[in-house]
C-alpha positions in Angstrom: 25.6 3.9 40.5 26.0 4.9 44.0 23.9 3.5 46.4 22.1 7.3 47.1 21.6 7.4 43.8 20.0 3.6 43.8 17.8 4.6 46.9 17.1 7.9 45.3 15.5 6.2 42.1 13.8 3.4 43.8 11.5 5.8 46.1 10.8 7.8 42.7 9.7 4.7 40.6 7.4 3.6 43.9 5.7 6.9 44.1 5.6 7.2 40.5 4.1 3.9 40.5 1.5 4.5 43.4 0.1 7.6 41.6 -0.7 5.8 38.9 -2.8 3.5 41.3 -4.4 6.1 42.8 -8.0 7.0 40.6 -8.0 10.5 39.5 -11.1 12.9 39.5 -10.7 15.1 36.4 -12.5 18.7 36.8 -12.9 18.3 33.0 -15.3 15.4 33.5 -18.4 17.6 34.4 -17.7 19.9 31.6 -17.5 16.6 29.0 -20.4 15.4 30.1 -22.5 18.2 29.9 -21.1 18.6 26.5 -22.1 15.5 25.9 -25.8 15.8 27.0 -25.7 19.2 25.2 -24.6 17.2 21.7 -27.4 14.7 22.1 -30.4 17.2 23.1 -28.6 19.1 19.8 -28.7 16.1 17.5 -32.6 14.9 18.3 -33.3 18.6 17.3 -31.2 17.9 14.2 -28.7 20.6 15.1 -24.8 20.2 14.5 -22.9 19.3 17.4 -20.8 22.2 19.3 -16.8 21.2 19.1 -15.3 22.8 21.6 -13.7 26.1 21.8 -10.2 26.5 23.5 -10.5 30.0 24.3 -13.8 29.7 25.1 -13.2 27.2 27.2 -10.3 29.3 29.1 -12.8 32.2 29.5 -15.8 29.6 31.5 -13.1 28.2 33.9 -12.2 31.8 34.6 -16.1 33.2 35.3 -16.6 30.2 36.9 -14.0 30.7 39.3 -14.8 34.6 39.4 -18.6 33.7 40.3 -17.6 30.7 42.3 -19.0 32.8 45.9 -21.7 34.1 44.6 -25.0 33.0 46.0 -26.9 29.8 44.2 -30.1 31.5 43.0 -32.0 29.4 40.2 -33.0 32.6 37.9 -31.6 30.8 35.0 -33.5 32.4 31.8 -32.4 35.9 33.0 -28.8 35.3 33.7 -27.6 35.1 29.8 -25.3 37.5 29.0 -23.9 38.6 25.5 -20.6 37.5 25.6 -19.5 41.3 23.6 -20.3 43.0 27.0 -19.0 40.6 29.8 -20.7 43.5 32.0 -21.6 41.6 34.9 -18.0 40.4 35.2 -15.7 42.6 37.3 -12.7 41.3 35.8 -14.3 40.5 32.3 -11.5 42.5 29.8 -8.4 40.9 31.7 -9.9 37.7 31.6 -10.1 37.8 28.1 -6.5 39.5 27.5 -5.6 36.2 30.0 -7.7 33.5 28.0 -5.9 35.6 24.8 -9.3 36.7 23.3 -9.6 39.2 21.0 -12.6 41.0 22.4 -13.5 42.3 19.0 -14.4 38.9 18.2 -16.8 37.7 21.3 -19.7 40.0 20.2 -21.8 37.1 18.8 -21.2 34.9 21.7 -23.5 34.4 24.9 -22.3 33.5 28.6 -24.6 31.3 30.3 -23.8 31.1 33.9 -25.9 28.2 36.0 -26.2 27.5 39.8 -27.3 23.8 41.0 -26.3 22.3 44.2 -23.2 19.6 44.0 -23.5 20.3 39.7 -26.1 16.9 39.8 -25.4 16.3 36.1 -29.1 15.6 35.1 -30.4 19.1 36.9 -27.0 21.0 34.8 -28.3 19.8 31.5 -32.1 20.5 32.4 -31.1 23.7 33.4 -29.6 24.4 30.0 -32.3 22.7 27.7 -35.8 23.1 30.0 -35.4 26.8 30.7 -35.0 30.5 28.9 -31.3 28.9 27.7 -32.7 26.3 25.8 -33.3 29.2 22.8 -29.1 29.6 22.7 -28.9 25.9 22.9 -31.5 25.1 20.2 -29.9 28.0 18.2 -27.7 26.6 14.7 -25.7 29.9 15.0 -23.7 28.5 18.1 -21.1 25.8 16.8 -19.0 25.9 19.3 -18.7 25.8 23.2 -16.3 26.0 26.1 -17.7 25.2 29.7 -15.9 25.7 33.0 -17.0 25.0 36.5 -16.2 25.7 40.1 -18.0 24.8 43.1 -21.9 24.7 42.6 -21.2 26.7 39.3 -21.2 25.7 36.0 -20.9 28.2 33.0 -21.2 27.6 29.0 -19.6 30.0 26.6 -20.8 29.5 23.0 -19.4 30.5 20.0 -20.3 31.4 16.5 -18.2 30.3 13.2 -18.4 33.4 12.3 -15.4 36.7 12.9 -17.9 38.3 15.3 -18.1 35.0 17.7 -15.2 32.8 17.0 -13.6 33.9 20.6 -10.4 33.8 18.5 -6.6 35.2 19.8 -6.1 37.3 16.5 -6.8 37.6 13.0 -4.9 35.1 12.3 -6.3 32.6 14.3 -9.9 34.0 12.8 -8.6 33.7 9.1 -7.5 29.9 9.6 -10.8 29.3 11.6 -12.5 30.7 8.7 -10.4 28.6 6.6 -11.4 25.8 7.9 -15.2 25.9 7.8 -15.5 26.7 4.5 -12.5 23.8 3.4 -15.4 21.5 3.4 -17.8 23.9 1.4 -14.8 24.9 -1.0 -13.7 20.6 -1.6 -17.5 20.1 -2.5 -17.3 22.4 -5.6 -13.9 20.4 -6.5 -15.4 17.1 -6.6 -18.7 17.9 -8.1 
């Protein structure tokens, strides 16, 4: 090896090695644990738990980032929005050809946008599970979630199993969704 070539590699092994010193703030880790706290409020009510939603998910990093500037008012209960509509989104129908939605499937879905200072973790999930939201939360048709937040701004997308709310790409992507909720239902019969 030529001695560039040495130098080259040495200085790309240090930094690669210095990086992985360096701790690491993951945006996802508000999200996690809010789905978290959401899980457990969801479980002492005896309600499934809400897997997360890939699409979903896509579409609350984008709101999130769309409402990012707006002004932190805490009028929680009023701000749900049907997830069909996306109405109080400018940009709603390209964010959704962007997260590759179908929009025909995002009817039964709900967008719950919520403002707290600095995203305390505790005052997020009271926000979701002491106020008007709590209904949606508390709700068995939701099974599934994405979350997204930016700034002081943290935003929950849930989803339904069902065509009408899976927040699926295409019909594909709804048939093998479908698919796989009833597998379970369709084993049962099997072994019985």
């Amino acid at each position: 090896m030529a001695p560039k070539n040495c130098l080259f590699l040495i200085v790309v092994l240090l930094h690669a090695y210095l990086l992985l010193l360096v701790p690491v703030l993951c945006d996802d880790e508000e999200e996690n644990n809010l789905l978290q706290g959401l899980n457990s409020y969801r479980n002492s009510l005896q309600l499934p738990s809400l897997t997360k939603n890939k699409q979903a998910g896509c579409l609350a990093d984008e709101l999130a980032d769309e409402i990012k500037d707006h002004p932190c008012v805490q009028t929680v209960a009023a701000n749900a929005i049907p997830a069909g509509t996306g109405s109080q989104f400018l940009n709603y129908p390209k964010l959704l050809k962007k997260c590759k939605i179908d929009p025909n499937t995002t009817g039964n879905g709900i967008i719950l946008p919520v403002c707290v200072r600095k995203l305390v973790p505790t005052l997020v999930l009271t926000n979701y599970t002491r106020t008007g939201y709590a209904r949606y939360i508390n709700d068995s048709r939701f099974t599934g979630a994405g979350l997204g937040s930016e700034d002081d701004w943290m935003v929950v997308v849930l989803t339904t199993s069902t065509l009408g709310g899976s927040f699926a790409s295409n019909a594909v992507d709804v048939v093998y969704g479908l698919f796989n909720y009833f597998l379970p239902v369709l084993a049962s019969f099997f072994l019985v």
